[in-house]
N, C-alpha and C positions, 0 to 999 in steps of 0.2 A: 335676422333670418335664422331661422331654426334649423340645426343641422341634421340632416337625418342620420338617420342610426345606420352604421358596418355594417350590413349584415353578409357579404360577401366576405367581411376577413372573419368574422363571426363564421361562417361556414367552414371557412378556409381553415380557422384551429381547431373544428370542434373532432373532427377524427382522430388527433392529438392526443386533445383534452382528454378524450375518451377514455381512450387506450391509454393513458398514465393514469384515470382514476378509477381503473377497472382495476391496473396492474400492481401500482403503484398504492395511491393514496389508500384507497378501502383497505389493501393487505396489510397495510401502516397500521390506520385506525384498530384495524379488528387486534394486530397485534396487542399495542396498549391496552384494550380495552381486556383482552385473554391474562392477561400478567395479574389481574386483579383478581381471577377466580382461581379456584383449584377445582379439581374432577377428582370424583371418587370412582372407586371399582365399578359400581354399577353404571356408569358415565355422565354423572348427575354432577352439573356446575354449581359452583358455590360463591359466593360474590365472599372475598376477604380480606378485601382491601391492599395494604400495605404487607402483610403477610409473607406472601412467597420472595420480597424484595427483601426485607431483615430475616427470612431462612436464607437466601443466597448469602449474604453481608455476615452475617453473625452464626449461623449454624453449622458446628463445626465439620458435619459431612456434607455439607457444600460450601461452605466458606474458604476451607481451605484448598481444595480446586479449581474456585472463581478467581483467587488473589494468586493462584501459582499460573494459572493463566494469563491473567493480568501483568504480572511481572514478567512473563514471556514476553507478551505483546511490545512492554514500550521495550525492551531490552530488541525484541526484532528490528521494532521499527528506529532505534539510536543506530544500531549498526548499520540498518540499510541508509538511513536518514546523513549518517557522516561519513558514509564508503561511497555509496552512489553517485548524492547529488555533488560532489566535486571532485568525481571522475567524470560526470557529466559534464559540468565545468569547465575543465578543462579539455576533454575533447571538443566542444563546440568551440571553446576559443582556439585550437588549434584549426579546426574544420574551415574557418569562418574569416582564417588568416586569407588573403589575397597570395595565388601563386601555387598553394596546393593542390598538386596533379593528383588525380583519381578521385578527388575529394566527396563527389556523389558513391562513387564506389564503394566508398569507407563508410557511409553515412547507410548505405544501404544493407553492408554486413555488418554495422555494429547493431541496426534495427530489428534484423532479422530474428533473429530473438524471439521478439516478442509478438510474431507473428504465429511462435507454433503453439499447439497446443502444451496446458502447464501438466499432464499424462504423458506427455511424452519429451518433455524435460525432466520429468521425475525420473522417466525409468532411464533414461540417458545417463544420466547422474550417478544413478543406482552403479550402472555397471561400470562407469569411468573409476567411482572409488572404492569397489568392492572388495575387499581383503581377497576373496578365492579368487575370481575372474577376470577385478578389475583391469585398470590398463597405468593407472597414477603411478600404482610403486615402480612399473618399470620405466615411467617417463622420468622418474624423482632421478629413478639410480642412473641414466645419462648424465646429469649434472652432478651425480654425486651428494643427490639427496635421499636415498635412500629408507637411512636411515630415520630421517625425520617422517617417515609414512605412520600414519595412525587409522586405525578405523574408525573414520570421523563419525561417519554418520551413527555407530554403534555406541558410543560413549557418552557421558548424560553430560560431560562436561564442554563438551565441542559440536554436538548435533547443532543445538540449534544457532551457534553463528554459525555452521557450514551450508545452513539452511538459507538462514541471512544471505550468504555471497551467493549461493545458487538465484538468490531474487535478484540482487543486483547484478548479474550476468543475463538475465534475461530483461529483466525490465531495464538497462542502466539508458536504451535507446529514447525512451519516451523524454525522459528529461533532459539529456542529449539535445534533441530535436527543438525543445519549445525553445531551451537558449538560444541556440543557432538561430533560429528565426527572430529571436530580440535581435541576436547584437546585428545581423546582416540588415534589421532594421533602422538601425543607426544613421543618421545622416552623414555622407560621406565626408558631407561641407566642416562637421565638429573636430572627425579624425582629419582631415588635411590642414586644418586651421592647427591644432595641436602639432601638428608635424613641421608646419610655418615654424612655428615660436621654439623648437629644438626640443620636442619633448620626444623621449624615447617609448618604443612600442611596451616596454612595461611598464610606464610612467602610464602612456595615455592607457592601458588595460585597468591602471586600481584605481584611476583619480576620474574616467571619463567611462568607459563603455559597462565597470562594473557598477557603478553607480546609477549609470541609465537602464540597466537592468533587474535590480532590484525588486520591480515586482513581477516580474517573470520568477526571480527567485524565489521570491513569498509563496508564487503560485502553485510550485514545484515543491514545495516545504509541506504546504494542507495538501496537495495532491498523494504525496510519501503518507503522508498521516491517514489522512483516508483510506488508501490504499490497503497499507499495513494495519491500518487495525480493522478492516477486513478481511484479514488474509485468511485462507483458509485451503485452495486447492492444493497448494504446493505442498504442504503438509501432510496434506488428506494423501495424496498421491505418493509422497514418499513414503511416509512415517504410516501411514494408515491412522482411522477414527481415533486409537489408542495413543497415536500422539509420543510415543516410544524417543526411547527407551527412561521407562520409568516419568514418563509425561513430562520429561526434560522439554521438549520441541510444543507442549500444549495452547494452544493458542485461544483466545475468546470464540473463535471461531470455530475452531473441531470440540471445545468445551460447550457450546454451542449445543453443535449436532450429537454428541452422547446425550446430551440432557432432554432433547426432544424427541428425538427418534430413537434414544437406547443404544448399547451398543452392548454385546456378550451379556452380564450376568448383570446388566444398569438396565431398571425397565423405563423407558420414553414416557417424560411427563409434557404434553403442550404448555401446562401451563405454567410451569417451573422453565421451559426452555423459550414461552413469551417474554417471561420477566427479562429472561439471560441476555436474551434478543431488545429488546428495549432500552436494559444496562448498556449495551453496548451503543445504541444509539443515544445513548444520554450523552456518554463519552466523547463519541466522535463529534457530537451537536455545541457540546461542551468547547472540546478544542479547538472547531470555527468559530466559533463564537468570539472565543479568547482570541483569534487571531484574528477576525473583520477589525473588532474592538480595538485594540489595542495594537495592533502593528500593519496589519493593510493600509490604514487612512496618514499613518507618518510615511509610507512607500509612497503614498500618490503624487509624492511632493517632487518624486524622480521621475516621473512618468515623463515624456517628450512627445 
């Protein structure tokens, strides 16, 4: 007998569908499809193939703001990538212990975070370290740190990991969260059976609940990647377009938005900031990829 056709879930997705190939999919295409031409003054498209991708790559006035961006990015995303996800770590494995009083408490202001807007953690930021205003040098000199105060965010050589740990105090909740929800997934039956046989709680944490976890880990690891090498508000917000001081903090993302929309005395190319735009999705496309391939499908072997 012949099945008929969904057409109730056929319905059911198509407002979905829609709305990701309105929003989505088309702004994708047209992208790519913009990287291949250039526009002249008169507004006139020119089809040139590979061009505007070997001026980004090889041209020395954009070559060498694409690769100092670049070199920002993974440098952002190492420090967020080995500060974060094992602070997160660790507090879900602490959260997730049996016994801990206010434990939602804690789960709820470490989250909190990443609820507010990334404009008004910038300018928070702004004023907690600010050489004139701020509030850091006088909290340093209670302990007797004083001395050690620097104006991070004004320096080319500490902006941008101060940048980094500013991401990782707002966002350290999201990763946080997904562990917690692994390990409390944990059947209780593996950790009491482990506890039968004499094994101690840090025996059963590296031999039994991290290794059930694994690919939450993984998940957490292209989540940071992704993330990071979109980053872009938290930047825009402190640092401004200009990415300061001296494009120390410049990121693919605010390199980005000067190249398309301009910025002071840089005039906005579409389709110089297509190509920019599309590099960067090669990357990121690049990096899942490397990671489904090649380390996802040895994690599935931990999965429970």
């Amino acid at each position: 007998m012949k099945r008929a056709f969904p057409w109730h879930i056929a319905v059911f997705l198509a407002p979905a569908f829609l709305i990701y190939t309105v929003f989505s999919a088309l702004p994708l295409l047209d992208t790519l499809r913009l990287g291949f031409f250039t526009t002249y003054d008169s507004g006139h498209q020119t089809f040139v193939g590979l061009a505007n991708y070997i001026k980004l790559l090889t041209d020395p006035d954009w070559s060498a703001g694409f690769w100092n961006a670049m070199h920002n990015n993974i440098k952002f995303f190492l420090i967020v990538m080995f500060v974060q996800n094992p602070i997160a770590l660790l507090l879900a494995a602490l959260l997730s212990m049996h016994g801990v009083r206010g434990a939602k408490g804690y789960q709820t202001l470490i989250f909190l975070p990443t609820l507010l807007s990334v404009v008004i953690i910038g300018f928070i930021w702004q004023l907690i370290l600010s050489p004139l205003w701020g509030v850091s040098e006088k909290l340093m000199g209670f302990v007797g740190l004083a001395d050690w105060f620097q104006p991070w965010l004004g320096d080319e050589s500490s902006a941008l990991i101060t940048l980094s740990l500013i991401s990782v105090w707002q966002f350290v909740g999201v990763p946080m969260m997904l562990i917690y929800a692994s390990l409390i997934a944990i059947p209780d039956e593996i950790i009491e059976a482990a506890r039968i046989e004499g094994a101690s709680s840090w025996h059963i944490f590296w031999t039994i609940r991290l290794p059930l976890i694994l690919p939450t880990l993984g998940l957490v690891t292209i989540l940071t990647f992704v993330g990071n090498f979109n980053a872009f508000d938290l930047i825009y917000a402190v640092k401004g377009a200009i990415a300061g001081p001296n494009y120390s903090t410049d990121l693919l993302g605010t390199f980005f938005y000067r190249t398309f929309f301009g910025y002071q005395s840089q005039i906005g190319s579409p389709t110089m900031g297509a190509a920019v735009a599309t590099t960067m999705f090669l990357i990121i496309l690049s990096g899942v990829g490397v990671y489904f391939y090649f380390i996802q499908r040895k994690l599935q072997r931990f999965a429970f």
